[in-house]
N, C-alpha and C positions, 0 to 999 in steps of 0.2 A: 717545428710545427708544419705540417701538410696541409694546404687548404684546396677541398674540394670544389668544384663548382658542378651541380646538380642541373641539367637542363632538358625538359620533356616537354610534350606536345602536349601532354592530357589534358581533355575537357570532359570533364565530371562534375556537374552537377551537387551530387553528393556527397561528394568527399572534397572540392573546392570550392573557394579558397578552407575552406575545414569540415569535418564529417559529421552528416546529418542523415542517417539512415534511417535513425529510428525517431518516429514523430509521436504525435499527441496520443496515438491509438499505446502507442509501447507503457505512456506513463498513464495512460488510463485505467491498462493492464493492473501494473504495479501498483496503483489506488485500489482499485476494488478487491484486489488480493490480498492488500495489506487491511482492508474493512472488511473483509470477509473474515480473516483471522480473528479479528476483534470480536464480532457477532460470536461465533462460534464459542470464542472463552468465555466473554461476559455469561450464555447462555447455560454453557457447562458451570461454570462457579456460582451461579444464581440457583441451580440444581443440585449441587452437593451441599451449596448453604443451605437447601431446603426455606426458598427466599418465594416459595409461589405467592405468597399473603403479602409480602414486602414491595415486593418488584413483579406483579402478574405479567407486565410484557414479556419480561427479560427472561422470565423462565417456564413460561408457555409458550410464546407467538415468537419473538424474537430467529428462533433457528431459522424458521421457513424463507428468512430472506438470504441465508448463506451462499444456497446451489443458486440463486437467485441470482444474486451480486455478482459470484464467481462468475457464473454463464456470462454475462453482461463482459466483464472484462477479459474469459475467453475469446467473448467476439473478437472484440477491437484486435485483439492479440492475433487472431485467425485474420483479420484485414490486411495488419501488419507482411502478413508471412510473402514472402515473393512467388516461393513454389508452393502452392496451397496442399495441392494431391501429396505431395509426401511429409505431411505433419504424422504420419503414424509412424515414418522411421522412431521417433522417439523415444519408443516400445518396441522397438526391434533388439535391445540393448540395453544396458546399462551401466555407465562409465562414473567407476565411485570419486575419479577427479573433477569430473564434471559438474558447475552448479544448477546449467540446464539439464542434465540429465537428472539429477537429485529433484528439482523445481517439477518434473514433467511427473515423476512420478508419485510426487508426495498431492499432484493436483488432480491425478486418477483416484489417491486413497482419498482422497477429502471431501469427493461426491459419495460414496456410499456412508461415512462415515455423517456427515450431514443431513444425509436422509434419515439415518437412524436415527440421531437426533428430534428431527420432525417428528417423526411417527413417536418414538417417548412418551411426547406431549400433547398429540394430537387430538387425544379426547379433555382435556383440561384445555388447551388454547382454542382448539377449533371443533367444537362438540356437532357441529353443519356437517361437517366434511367427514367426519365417525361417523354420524350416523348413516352415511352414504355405504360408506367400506366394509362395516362391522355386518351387512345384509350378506355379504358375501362369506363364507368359511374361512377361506385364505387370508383376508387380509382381516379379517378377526384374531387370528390368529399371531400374524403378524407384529400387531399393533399390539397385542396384552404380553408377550414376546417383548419387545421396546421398553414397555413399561416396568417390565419384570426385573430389567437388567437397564434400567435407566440411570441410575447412578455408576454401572460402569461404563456405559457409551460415555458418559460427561467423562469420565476416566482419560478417555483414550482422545478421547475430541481432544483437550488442552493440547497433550504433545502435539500435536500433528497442526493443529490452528498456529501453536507459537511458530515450528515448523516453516510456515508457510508466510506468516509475516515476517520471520527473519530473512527469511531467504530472496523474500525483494527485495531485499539489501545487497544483498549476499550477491545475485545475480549483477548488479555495479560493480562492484569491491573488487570480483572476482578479474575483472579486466585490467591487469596491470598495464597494461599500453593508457591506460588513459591515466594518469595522476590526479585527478580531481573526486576520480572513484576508487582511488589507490588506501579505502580506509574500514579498519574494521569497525568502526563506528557507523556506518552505515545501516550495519544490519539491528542491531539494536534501535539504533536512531528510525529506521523504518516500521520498527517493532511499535516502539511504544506511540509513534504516528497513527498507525493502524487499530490501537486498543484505543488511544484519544479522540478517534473520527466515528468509532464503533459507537464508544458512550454517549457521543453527541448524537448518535442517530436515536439513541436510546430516550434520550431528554428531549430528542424533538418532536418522537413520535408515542412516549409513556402517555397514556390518557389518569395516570393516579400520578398525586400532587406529591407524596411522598416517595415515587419513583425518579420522579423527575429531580427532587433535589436529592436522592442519592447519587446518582447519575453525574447532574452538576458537580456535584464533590468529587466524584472518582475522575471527571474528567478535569476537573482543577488541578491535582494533584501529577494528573496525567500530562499537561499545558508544561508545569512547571517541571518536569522530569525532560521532556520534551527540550525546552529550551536550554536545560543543562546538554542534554545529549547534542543538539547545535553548538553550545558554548565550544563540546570536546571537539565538535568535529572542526571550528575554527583554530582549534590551539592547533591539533593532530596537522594540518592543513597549512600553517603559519609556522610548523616549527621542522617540515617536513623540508625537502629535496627541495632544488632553486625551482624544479617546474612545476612543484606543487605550490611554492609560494606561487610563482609566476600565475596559474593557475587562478590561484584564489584573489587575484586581483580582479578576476572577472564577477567579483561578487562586492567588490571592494575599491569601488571608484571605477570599474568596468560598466560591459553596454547589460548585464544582468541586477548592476546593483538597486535598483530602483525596484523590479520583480523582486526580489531576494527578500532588502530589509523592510517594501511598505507592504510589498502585499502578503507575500508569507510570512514575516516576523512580527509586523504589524497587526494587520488586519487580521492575517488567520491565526495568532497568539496570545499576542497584548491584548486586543481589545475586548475578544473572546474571555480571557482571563480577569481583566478587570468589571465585564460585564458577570459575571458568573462568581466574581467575591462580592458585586452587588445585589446579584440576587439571592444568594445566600444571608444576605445581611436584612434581606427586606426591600430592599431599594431598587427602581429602578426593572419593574414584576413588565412595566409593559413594551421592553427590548429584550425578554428571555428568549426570544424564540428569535433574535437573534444570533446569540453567541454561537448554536450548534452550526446553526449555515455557515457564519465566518471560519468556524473549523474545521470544518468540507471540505469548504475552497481550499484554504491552508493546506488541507494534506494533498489535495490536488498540483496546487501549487509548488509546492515543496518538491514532487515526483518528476513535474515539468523542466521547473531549473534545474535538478541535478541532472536529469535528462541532457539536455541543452548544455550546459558547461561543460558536465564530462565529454560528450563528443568533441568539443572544441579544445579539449587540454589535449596535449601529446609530449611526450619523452624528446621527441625531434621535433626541431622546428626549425624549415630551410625557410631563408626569404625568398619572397615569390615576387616577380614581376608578370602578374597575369594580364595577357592581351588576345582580349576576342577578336577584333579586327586582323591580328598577325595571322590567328590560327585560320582565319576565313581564306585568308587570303593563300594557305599553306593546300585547302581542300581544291 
């Protein structure tokens, strides 16, 4: 046996004593792109159900927050970037190994694809704002166009929404240098996060009594799917490589396990979940409008820690005796 001994000057910030490059704007990103998936399906499947009587948010008004959300978590993303001026290389290209190049451009189809959506609906959800457009030729046109062919924009919307909430999964997983995102569970797991945080927006902000406990339900159903897809990702995680276990100790008596199981598992699961078989039952009408906020958080949450732990896992792991004072005294 060979043993190396590793010795460098570096002072980085960033990457010491472990790598934090990507902060709260990154997994803000990944929330609102994984809620924006959600809005978009819920809105599509509420329209080929022909659910307008049922569900009027969900499949009138609901799309128009899609480009809404997504912009929102472009931002943060566009904050994110170091070199701002060349976010268009993106679209210079198209690298079919790549999960950001896949990511970049399934989030260029998802704004036209979303508007069509809108406009669909536009004279049934926002009859104000028709009447404004229909004055014009063009976008009378437009709009009876949408509607015409509205059941097959809902068509095309699902692919592309699941798409895109899978793939904030997918964008972790795909970095094998980190072990803690070393998992195909991810993307799924991200997935049905994204459909669970959508349906809560849907019950928090449905103005019909019968919307809202559909919604409840689908997102009950959604919690508990949810928490099997965690269950996989601790087995997957626990039964994996010494530096994935290694790893997952940071969720598991580490400085993350306290975020992990009170406020994500917790708070933005269980209680959401027991709150929402109470209100299904009758019980407990005047904390409904808390379980959707608790499941916000939670998908927020969720995005943050794996944020955080993946950076901190790694394949290698030299011990470091790190000294500010030596390296001051080196300049």
């Amino acid at each position: 046996m060979q043993e190396e001994l590793l010795v460098t000057a570096r002072d980085n910030a960033l990457i010491d004593p472990s790598l934090h490059i990507w902060t709260w704007e990154v997994a803000m990103y990944l929330f609102m792109g994984g809620l924006t998936a959600g809005v978009m399906v819920f809105a599509a499947v509420m329209t080929l159900m022909k659910k307008d009587e049922e569900a009027p948010f969900t499949s009138t008004q609901l799309a128009v927050l899609a480009p809404v959300l997504l912009s929102l978590g472009m931002t943060t993303l566009f904050l994110d970037l170091e070199h701002k001026l060349y976010v268009y290389r993106f679209y210079t290209a198209f690298q079919i190994t790549s999960p950001m190049s896949w990511g970049a451009w399934i989030l260029l189809i998802i704004y036209p694809i979303s508007i069509l959506q809108i406009v669909s609906t536009l004279r049934s959800g926002y009859p104000t704002v028709t009447a404004f457009s229909d004055r014009v030729a063009l976008g009378r046109l437009i709009t009876n166009w949408c509607e015409m062919h509205r059941r097959e924009i809902a068509l095309v919307a699902i692919p592309f929404a699941v798409a895109l909430g899978i793939y904030t999964g997918i964008l972790l997983s795909a970095f094998g240098a980190r072990p803690f995102w070393n998992s195909g569970v991810l993307g799924p797991l991200f997935l049905v996060s994204g459909l669970s945080t959508a349906a809560a927006l849907v019950a928090l902000f449905a103005r019909q009594h019968s919307e809202k406990k559909l919604f409840t339900r689908i997102d009950l159903v959604l919690i508990i799917a949810e928490l099997a897809m965690v269950a996989l990702f601790l087995i997957n995680m626990a039964t994996g490589s010494g530096q994935q276990i290694e790893a997952l100790q940071s969720i598991m008596g580490g400085s993350y396990t306290l975020i992990f199981w009170v406020l994500f598992v917790g708070i933005g699961l269980l209680i959401p979940l027991l709150l929402e078989l109470l209100e299904i039952k009758g019980i407990g009408k005047s904390l409904a409008m808390l379980a959707p906020v608790l499941v916000l958080l939670g998908g927020y949450v969720l995005r943050q820690v794996m944020l955080d732990v993946g950076q901190e896992s790694s394949w290698t792991n030299y011990p470091t005796q790190y000294n500010s004072e030596l390296l001051e005294r080196l300049k």
